[in-house]
C-alpha positions in Angstrom: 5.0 49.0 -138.5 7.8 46.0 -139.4 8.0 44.8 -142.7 6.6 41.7 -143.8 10.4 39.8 -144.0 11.1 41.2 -140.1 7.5 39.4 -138.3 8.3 36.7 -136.3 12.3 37.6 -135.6 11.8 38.0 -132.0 9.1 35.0 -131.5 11.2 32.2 -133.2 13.2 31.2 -130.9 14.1 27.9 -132.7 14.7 29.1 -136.1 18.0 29.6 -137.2 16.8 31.6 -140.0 13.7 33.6 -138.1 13.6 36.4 -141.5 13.6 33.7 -143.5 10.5 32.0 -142.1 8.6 35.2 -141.7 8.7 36.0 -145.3 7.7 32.2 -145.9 4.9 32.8 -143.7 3.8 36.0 -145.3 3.9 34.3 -148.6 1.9 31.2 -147.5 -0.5 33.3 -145.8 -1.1 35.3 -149.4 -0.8 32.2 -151.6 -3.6 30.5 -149.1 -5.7 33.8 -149.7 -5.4 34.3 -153.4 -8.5 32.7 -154.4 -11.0 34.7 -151.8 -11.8 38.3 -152.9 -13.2 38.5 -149.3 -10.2 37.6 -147.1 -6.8 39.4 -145.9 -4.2 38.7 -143.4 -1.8 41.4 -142.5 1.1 41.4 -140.2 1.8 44.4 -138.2 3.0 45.4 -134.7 0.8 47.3 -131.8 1.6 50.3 -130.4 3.9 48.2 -127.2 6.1 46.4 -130.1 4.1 43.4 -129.8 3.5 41.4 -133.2 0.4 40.6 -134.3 -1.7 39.4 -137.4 -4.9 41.3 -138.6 -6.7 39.0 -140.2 -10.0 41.4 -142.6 -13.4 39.2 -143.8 -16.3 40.1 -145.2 -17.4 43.9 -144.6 -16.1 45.4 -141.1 -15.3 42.2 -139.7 -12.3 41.3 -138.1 -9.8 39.8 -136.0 -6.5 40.9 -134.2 -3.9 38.0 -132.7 -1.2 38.5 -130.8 2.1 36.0 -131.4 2.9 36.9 -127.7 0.4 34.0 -126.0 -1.6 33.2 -129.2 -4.3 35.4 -128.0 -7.5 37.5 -130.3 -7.4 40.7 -128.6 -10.1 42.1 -130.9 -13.0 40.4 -132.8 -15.5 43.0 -134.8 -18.7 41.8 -136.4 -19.4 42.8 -140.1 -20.5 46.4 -138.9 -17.2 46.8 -136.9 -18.7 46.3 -133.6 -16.3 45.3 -131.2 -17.3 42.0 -129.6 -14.3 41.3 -126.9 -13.7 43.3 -124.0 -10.1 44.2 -122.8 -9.1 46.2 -119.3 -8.9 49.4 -119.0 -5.7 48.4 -117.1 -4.1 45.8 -119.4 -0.4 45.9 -119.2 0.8 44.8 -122.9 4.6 44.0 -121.9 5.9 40.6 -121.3 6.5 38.7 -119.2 2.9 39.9 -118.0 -0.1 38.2 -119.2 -2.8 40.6 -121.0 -6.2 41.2 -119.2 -8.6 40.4 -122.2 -9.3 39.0 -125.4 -9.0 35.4 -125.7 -5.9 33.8 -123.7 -5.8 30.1 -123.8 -5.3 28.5 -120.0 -3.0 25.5 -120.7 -1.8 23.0 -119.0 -4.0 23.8 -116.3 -6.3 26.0 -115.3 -6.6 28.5 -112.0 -4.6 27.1 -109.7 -5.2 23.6 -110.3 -1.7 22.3 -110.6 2.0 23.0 -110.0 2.9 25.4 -112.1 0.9 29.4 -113.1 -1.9 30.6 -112.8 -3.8 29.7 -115.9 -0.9 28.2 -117.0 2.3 29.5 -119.4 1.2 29.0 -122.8 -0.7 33.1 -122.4 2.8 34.1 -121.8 4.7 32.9 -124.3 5.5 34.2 -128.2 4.1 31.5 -130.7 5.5 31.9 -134.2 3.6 31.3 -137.3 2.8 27.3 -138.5 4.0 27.1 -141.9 2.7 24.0 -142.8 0.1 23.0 -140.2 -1.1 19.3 -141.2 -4.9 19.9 -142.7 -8.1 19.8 -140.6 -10.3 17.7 -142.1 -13.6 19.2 -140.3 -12.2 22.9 -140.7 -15.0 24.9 -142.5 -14.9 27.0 -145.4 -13.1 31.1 -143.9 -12.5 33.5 -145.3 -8.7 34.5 -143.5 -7.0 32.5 -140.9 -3.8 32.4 -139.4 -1.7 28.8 -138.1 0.5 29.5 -135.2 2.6 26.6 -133.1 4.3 26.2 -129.8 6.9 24.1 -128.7 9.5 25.3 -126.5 10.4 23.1 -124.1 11.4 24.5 -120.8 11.5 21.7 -118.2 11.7 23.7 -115.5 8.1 24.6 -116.3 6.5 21.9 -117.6 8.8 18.6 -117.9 6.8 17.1 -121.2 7.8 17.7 -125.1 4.4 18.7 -126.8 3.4 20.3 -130.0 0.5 23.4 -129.8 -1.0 23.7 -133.2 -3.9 26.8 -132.8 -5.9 28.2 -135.8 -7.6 31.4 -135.7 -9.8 31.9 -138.3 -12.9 34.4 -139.4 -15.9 32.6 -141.4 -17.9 34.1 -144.0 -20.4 35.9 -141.5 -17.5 36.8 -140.1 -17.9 34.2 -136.7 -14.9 33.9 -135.3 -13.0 29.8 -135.0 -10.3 28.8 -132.7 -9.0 25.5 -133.2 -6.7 24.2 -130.8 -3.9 20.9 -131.5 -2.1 19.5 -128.8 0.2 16.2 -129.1 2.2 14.5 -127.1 6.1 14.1 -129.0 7.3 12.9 -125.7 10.4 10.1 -126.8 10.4 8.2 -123.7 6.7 6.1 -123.9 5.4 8.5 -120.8 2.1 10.2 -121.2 1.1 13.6 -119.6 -2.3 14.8 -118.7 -3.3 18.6 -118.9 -6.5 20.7 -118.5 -7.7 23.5 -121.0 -9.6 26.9 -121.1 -10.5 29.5 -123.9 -11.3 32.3 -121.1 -13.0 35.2 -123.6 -13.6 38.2 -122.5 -16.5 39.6 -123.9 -17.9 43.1 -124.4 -21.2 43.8 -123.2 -23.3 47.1 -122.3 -24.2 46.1 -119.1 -23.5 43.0 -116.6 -27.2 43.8 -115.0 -28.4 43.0 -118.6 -26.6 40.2 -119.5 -28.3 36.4 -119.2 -26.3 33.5 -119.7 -28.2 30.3 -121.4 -27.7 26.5 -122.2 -26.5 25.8 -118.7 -29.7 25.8 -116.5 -30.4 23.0 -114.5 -26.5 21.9 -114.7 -24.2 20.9 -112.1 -21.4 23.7 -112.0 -18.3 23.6 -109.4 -18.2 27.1 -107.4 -14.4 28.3 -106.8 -15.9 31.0 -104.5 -16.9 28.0 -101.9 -14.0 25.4 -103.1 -15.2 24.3 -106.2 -17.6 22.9 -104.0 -20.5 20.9 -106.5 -23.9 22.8 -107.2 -26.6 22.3 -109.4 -27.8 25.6 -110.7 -31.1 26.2 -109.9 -32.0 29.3 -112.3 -33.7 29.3 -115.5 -30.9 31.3 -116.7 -27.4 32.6 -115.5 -28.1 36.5 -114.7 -25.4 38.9 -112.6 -26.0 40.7 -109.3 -22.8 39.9 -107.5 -19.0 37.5 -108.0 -19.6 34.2 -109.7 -16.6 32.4 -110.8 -18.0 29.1 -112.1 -17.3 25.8 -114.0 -20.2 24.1 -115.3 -19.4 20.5 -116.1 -20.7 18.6 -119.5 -22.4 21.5 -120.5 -24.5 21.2 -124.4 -22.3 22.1 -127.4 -24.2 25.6 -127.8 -24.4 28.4 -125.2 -26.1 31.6 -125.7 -24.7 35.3 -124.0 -27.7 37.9 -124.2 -26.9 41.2 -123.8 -30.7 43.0 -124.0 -29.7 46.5 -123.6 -28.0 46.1 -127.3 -30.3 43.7 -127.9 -27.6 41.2 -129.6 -26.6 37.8 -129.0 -23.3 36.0 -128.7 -24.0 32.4 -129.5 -20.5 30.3 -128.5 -20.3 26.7 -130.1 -17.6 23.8 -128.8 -16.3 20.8 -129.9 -14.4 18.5 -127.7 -14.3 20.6 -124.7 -17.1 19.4 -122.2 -17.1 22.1 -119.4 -18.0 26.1 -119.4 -16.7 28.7 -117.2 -19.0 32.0 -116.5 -16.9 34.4 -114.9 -17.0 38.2 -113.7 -15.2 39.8 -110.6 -17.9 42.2 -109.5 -17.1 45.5 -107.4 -15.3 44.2 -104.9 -12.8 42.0 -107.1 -12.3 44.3 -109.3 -10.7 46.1 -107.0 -8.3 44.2 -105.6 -6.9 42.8 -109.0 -4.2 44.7 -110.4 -4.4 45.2 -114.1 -8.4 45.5 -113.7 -10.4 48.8 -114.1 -12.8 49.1 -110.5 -15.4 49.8 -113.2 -14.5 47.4 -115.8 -16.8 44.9 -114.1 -19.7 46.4 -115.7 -18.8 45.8 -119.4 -17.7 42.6 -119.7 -18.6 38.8 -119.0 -16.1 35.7 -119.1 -18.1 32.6 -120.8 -15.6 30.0 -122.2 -15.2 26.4 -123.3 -13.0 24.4 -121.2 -11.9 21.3 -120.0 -11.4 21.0 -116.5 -13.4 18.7 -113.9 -11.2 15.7 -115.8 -8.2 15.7 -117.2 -7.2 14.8 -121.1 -4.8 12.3 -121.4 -2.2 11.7 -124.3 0.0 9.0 -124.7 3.4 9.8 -126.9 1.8 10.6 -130.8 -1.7 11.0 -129.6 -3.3 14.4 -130.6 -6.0 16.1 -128.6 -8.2 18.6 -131.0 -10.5 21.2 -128.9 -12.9 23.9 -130.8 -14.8 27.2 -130.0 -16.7 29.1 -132.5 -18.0 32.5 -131.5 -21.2 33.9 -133.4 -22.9 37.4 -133.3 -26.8 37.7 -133.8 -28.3 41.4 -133.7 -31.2 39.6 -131.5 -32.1 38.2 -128.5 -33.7 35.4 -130.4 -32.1 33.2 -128.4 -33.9 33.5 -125.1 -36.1 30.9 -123.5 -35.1 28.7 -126.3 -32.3 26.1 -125.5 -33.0 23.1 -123.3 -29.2 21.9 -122.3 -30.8 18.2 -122.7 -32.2 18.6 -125.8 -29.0 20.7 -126.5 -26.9 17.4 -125.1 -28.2 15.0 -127.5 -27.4 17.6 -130.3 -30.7 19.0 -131.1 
């Protein structure tokens, strides 16, 4: 494990002082915490090297984030139930992106654009945000953790922009990530970009799993060419690929897993579109850093913004949110309407 004053040397890039910061961070972090006798944040390293933050709320819960890509590669309820899903496979060594968790897709997502797959921000090492600007919405947590990104490599992506990304654990220990993206370009020119939270979560069984708040949606297919479909189901079940985008989906989705009998309950702000994604069998095979059985444990349902692009002219600031909640029920089935869910009942 590095010492507190050593976090964040090898993901600074910019600081001319990178020990310096680090110990400013830890501090912050501390000072920030010193009034909740339920919170913690603790900087560590995995067993690959990589640096990450542990952020500990109320009970067993908790959260794990990487620096390298910003990503929660472990979320556990308040009886320390894991709740995200990673491969079996998962290479943890850069430049590589990691198979699991949380990665954020930005600037684009697939391969809709010019550059990555998924695009670059998964691959790269954030450091810590020692003075992120407040959040005037944020609600009350119980630990969280600021990181910022803002290399610029025009090589990659020709535009100066400022990431801002919050991870944070609430008091039933839900988990909040709060994303921040503004345009610093000098030269008057805006940029355009799309956006993904792709979680991976855990689940007993695919075959068990039902996906609602989506029903009666259109969704674009990227197994026939994002070709345009309206889903006919009364809910999103699994028996084969589906790699989809539905488009101005309700601000509340529910994940079912029945076998555990337990609920995921995924809440967005600013981020109009949902992806529902798992390989299958056949897939799962022929992807790399995937497990031929992993399939079977996990789903991929996300908040997004993709079917249209966001927009920022130089100083504007875009603000997307996802907040992940555990129920121990299925309480949630037959229950949302995505219209009545749309108009924010």
């Amino acid at each position: 494990m590095k010492k507190k004053s050593e976090i964040g040397e090898s993901s600074s890039s910019s600081s001319s002082n990178p020990t310096a910061d680090a110990t400013a961070a830890a501090n912050a972090a501390t000072a920030a915490l010193a009034a909740s006798p339920i919170g913690s944040v603790e900087f560590t390293t995995d067993s690959n090297g990589l640096e990450k933050v542990i952020l500990r709320g109320p009970r067993r819960s908790a959260a794990e984030v990487f620096l390298y890509g910003a990503q929660v590669i472990s979320w556990k309820n308040k009886l320390g139930e894991e709740l995200l899903f990673v491969s079996t496979k998962a290479v943890f060594s850069p430049p590589k992106p990691i198979r699991g968790g949380i990665p954020i897709c930005f600037p684009q997502f697939l391969n809709n654009g010019m550059i990555e797959r998924h695009g670059f921000v998964r691959t790269r090492f954030w450091r810590i945000d020692l003075d992120p600007p407040p959040l005037p919405t944020a609600a009350p947590c119980s630990a969280s953790i600021d990181l910022i990104l803002d290399e610029q490599d025009r090589w990659t992506w020709p535009h100066k922009y400022e990431f801002r990304h919050r991870v944070a654990l609430g008091y039933e220990g839900e988990l909040r990530l709060t994303s921040r993206i503004r345009n610093i370009r000098p030269d008057g020119k805006p940029f355009s970009f799309t956006f993904a939270y792709h979680p991976y979560l855990f689940v007993s069984d695919i075959s068990e799993v039902r996906v609602e708040g989506v029903e009666t949606l259109n969704y674009l297919d990227h197994l026939r060419e994002k070709e345009r479909v309206t889903e006919q189901a009364d809910a999103i079940t699994f028996e084969s690929e589906v790699d989809k985008v539905y488009v101005l989906t309700p601000t509340k989705i529910a994940i079912l897993d029945h076998e555990r009998k337990k609920t995921i309950e995924l809440r967005k702000d600013g981020l109009l579109d949902a992806i529902v994604w798992n390989p299958w069998e056949k897939k799962s095979k022929a992807i790399e850093d995937f497990g031929n059985q992993d399939y079977k444990r996990m789903v991929c349902v996300g908040a997004a913004a993709i079917e249209n692009y966001i927009t920022l002219k130089p100083g504007e600031e875009w603000k997307g949110r996802m907040e992940l909640n555990f129920v121990p029920s299925s309480y949630c089935s037959g229950q949302l309407d995505p219209q009545k869910a749309l108009m924010g009942a």
